[in-house]
N, C-alpha and C positions, 0 to 999 in steps of 0.2 A: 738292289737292296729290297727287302720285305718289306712290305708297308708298315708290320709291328713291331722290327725290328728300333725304328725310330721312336715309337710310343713306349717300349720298354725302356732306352735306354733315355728318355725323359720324364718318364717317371721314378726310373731311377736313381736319377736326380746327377748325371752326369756331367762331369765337371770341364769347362771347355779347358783349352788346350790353348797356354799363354806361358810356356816356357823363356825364363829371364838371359838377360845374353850377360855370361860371366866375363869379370876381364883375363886375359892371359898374363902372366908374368913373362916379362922377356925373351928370356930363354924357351919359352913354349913354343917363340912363334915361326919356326924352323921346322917345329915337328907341325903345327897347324895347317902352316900352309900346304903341307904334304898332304894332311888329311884332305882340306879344300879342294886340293888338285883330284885328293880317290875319289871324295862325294861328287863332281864334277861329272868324273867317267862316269861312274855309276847312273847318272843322273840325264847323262844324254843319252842314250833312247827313247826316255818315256818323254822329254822332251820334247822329242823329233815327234813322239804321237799326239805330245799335249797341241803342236803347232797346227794340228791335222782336226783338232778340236775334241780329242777322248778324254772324255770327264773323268775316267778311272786315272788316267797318269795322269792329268793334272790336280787332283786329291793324294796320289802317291807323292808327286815331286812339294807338295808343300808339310806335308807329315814329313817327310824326310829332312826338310830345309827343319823343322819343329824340333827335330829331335837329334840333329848336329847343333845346335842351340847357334840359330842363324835365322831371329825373329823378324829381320828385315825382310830378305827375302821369304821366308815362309809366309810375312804375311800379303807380298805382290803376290805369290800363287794363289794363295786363296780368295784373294781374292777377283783373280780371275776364274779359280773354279766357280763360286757365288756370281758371278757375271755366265757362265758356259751355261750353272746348273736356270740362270731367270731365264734364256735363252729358250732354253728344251719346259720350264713352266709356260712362258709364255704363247710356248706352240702348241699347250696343250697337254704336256707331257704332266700327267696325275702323280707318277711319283715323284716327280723333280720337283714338283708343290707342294709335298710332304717336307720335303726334306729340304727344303728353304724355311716352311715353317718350322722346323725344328731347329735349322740353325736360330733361326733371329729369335725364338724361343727363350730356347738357352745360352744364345752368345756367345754358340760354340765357334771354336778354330776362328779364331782372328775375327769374327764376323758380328759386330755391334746387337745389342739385343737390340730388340725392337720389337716388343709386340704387335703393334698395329700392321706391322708387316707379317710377321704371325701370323695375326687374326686375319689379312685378307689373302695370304697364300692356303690357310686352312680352311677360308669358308670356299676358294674355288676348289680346291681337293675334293670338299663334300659333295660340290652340286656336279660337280666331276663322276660323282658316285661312290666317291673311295670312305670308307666308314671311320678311317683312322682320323680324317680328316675334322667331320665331325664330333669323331671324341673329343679329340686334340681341343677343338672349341669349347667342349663342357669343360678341360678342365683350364684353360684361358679364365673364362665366367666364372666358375666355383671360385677361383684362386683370388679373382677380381671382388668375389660377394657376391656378384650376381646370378643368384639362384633357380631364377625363372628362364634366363637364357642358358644358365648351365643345363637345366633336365631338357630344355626344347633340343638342344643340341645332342646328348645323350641320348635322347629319345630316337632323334633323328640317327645315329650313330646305331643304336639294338635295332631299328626299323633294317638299314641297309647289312648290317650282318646276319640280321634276320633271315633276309632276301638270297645272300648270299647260299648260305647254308641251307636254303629251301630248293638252288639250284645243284649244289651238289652237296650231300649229305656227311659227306669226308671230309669236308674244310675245314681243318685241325684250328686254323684262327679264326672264323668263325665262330667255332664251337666253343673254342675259350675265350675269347671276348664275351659270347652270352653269356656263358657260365660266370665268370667277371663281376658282369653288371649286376646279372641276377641274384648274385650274392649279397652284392653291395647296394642293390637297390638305384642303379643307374641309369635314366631313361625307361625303369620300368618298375614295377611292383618287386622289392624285394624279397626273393624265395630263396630263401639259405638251400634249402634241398636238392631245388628247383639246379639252383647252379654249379653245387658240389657235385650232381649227378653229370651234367654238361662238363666239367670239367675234370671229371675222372675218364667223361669214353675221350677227352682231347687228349688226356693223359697218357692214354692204352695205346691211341693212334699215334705214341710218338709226341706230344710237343713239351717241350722242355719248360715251357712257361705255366703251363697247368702244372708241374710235377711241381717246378716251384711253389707256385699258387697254395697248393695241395700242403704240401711241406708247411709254409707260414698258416694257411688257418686250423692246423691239428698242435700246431708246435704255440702256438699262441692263444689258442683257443677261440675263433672269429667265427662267433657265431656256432658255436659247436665248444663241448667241453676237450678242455685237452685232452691231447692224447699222443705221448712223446713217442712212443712207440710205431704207430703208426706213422707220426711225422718222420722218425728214421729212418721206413720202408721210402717215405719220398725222396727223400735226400740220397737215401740210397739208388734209387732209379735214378735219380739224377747225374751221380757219380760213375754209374755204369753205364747207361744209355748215352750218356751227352759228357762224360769226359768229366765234369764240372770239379773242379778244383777246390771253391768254395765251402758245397754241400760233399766232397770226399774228406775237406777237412773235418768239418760237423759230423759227419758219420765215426770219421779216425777217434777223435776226440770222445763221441757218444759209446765206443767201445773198449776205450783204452779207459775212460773213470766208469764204467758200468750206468750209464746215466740214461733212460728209459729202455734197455739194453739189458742183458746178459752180458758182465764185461766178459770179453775176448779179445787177449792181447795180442795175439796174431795177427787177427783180424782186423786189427785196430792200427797195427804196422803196416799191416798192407796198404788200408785209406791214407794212413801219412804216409806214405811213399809219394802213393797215388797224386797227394794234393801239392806235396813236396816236388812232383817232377812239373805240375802244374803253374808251377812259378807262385805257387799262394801262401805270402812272409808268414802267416801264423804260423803255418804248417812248417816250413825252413827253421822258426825257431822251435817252435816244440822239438823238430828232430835235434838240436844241434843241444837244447836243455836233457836228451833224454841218453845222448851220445855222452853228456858232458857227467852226467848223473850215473853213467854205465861206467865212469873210470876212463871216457876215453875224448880227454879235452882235446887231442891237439886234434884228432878227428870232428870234434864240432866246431872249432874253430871256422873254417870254409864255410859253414852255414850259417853260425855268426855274423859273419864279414856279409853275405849274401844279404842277410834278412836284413841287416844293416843299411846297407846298399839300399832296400827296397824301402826302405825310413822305418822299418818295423819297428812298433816303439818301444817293446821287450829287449829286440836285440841290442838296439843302441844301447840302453841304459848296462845290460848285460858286456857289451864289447867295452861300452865307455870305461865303465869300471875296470874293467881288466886291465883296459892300456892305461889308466890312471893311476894303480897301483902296482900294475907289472903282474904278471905270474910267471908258472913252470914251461907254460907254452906260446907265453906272448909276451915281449919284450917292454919293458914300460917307456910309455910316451905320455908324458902328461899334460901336456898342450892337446893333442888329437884325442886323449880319455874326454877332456876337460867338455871340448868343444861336442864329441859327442852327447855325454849328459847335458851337456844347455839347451841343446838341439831338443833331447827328447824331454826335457824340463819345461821350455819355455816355448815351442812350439805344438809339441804334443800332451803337454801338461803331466808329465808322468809324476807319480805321487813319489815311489822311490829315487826315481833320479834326482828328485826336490831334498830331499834327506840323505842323496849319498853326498850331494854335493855343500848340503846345509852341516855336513859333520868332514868335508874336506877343508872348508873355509875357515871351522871354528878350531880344526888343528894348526893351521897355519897363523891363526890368533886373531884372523880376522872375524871377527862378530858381529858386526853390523850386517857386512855379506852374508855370514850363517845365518844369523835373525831372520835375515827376507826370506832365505831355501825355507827354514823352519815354519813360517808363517803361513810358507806355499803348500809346505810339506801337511803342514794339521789342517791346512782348506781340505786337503785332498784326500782327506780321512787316514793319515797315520799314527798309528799309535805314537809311536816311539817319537814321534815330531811332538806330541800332545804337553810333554811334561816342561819342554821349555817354554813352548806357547805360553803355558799356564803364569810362568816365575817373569814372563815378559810384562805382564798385566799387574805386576806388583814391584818391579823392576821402574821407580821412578829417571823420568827421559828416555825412556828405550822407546825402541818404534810401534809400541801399542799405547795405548790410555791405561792409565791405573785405573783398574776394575777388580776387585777382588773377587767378585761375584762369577764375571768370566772365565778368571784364573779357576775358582771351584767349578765349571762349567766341563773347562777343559779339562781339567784332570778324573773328574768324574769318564769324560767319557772314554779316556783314554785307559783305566780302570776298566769298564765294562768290557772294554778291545781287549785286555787280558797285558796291558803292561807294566812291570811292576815298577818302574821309577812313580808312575802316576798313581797306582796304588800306595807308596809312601808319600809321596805329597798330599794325598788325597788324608790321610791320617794326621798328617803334622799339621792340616790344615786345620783341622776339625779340634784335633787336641791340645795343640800350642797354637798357631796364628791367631786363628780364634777368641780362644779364652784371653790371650796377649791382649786382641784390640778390643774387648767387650771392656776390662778391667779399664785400656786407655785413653778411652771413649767414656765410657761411663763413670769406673772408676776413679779415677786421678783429677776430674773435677768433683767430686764429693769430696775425696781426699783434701785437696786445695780448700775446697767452703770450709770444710770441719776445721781445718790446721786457723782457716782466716778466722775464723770464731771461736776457735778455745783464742787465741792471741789477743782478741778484743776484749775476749772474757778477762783475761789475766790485768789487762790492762785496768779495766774497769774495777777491777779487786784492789789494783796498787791503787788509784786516783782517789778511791772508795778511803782507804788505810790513810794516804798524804791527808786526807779532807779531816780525819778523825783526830 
């Protein structure tokens, strides 16, 4: 493993790996244990090597237990890997010391965070000599607050990639790490130029992490004014030199809407293909919305179900729908619609799926359940949610506070969003409600004093007449 390899993919804020053990219904457990018995074969060789002590099969055989969702065992492997990997630290071995601190870091694959173990596998990394090591520590400190140990260790970090790169001049990581720092001002005097320069030759030489780099500060403007165009070019090199899935979607995408680009829709199908055979869900659904958009549903369908598969939260809410209502090319299932939109509703917060399923609930007559979709749906900025919001705020017992003020709040904004039920509340508001409660409120107690005082008056006229 590459020592940056570990440092990108904890800064990129990589998510360990704790997959849930579901239960089996009955009847599955016939075909499971079949499965058990394949993953088993499969599973005995690398075994036979893990017993031999190879850190590679015994990282293979617990990803594998990980992802037959068999957390028991996956987590005895790993945690013999994490006992093989202190082993080979303990002897010495610099990147086994990397990569310990990055498990207990991130509390990756079954392995407890723990910074303090962190902090003392990465401060031997550094006096090891390894630079990853010492970053790792700046951003331990930064993360903690502690500023003055973060630059000493940063420092310490540009000093030894410094060094590196002074003994061979080609050190692509190296050379982007400098560039890095230098940009951002990390263990050393920040020169935006200084490091955009360092990280365009890491760029040239090949490293996918400067082309990245490159791509986010033109496309974001870091230190530099934007410049979509040129961020393109990186993403583009990204896509061709290094495969990158991601940045062939951005590229697909930045040619198919002309977005600091010349659109070019060829060109633009080509990157979704590209990012589409890469396994990367935006990219699976955009083809399957563009397939479905061409007249050719039952052809996007497969990529539906795909992007689905991969939680894409487009396609859910896109596939939910469909089995929820049924169409031409998909048979209706309204329990499996259902549970898809909640899915993308309620774990991924999808704004539409909040209001497909806030206007399924309110057709079946249930409203209380619509109210909450509806309430989710106008958080989540939709218009077309906006105008009940609104009538719930004046709607005395509903699940909001009567607030009139709110209810004009909501409807206003839902107006501005260009929809016209809020554009007529927003009128009846102004013109009838309105004038209604000013006259109510102010009115009809004037009204009641004058009516009590002519009455007294009269009275006082008849008592006046009796007296005379």
């Amino acid at each position: 493993m590459k020592h940056s390899v570990v440092i990108v993919a904890l800064l990129a804020g990589a998510c360990p790996l704790s997959p849930g053990q579901s239960a089996q219904p009955p009847s599955a457990v016939r075909v499971m244990e079949e499965k058990d018995a394949s993953l088993e074969e499969r599973l005995r060789t690398l075994k036979e090597q893990a017993e031999k002590g190879d850190l590679h099969a015994t990282q293979q055989i617990y990803l594998r237990y990980a992802l037959a969702h068999k957390p028991d065992e996956a987590r005895t492997w790993a945690a013999r890997y994490t006992g093989l990997l202190t082993q080979k630290a303990e002897g010495g071995d610099s990147s086994a010391m990397l990569q310990l601190g990055a498990r207990y870091m991130g509390g990756a694959d079954y392995t407890p965070r723990d910074i303090q173990q962190a902090t003392t596998w990465f401060s031997r990394a550094a006096e090891a000599g390894e630079p990853a090591g010492a970053y790792m520590l700046g951003e331990i400190y930064s993360r903690a607050g502690n500023v003055p140990m973060a630059q000493q260790a940063y420092t310490k970090a540009f000093e030894l990639y410094t060094d590196r790169l002074g003994k061979d001049a080609g050190d692509i990581e190296a050379l982007y790490w400098i560039g890095f720092m230098l940009q951002n001002g990390q263990g050393t005097k920040q020169d935006t130029a200084a490091g955009l320069a360092r990280l365009e030759q890491a760029c040239e030489a090949g490293s996918a992490w400067a082309a990245a780099q490159l791509f986010k500060t033109y496309y974001n403007g870091i230190g530099v004014p934007k410049n979509k165009p040129r961020a393109i070019s990186y993403a583009r090199k990204m896509a061709d030199d290094h495969h990158n899935g991601t940045m062939a979607y951005i590229v697909a995408r930045a040619y198919l809407q002309g977005e600091g680009v010349s659109q070019d829709i060829e060109l633009g199908e080509h990157y979704l293909d590209q990012a589409e055979r890469a396994n990367e869900p935006d990219a699976i659904y955009v083809k399957a919305r563009r397939l479905e958009e061409a007249g050719k549903a039952e052809e996007a369908l497969p990529y539906y179900r795909r992007a689905a598969g991969m939680q894409q939260r487009d396609a859910l809410v896109r596939l939910g729908t469909k089995m929820l209502h049924g169409s031409p090319e998909l048979e209706q299932d309204t329990e499996r619609g259902l549970a898809l939109l909640e899915l993308a509703g309620n774990r991924f917060e999808s704004p539409s799926a909040a209001l497909e399923l806030a206007r399924y609930y309110e057709g079946l007559g249930e409203q209380s359940t619509a109210d909450s979709w509806y309430i989710a749906a106008s958080n989540r900025g939709v218009p077309g949610a906006m105008a009940r919001r609104g009538l719930l705020h004046l709607i005395p017992g509903s699940s909001a506070s009567w607030d009139p003020t709110r209810a004009w709040q909501w409807w206003r904004t839902g107006e501005r969003a260009g929809d016209k039920t809020c554009a007529l509340y927003t009128f009846l508001f102004l013109y009838v409600f309105t004038p209604f409660l000013l006259i109510f409120v102010f009115g009809l107690p004037v009204f009641i004093s004058r009516r009590y005082a002519k009455q007294a008056e009269r009275e006082l006229t008849e008592a006046s007449k009796e007296e005379a």
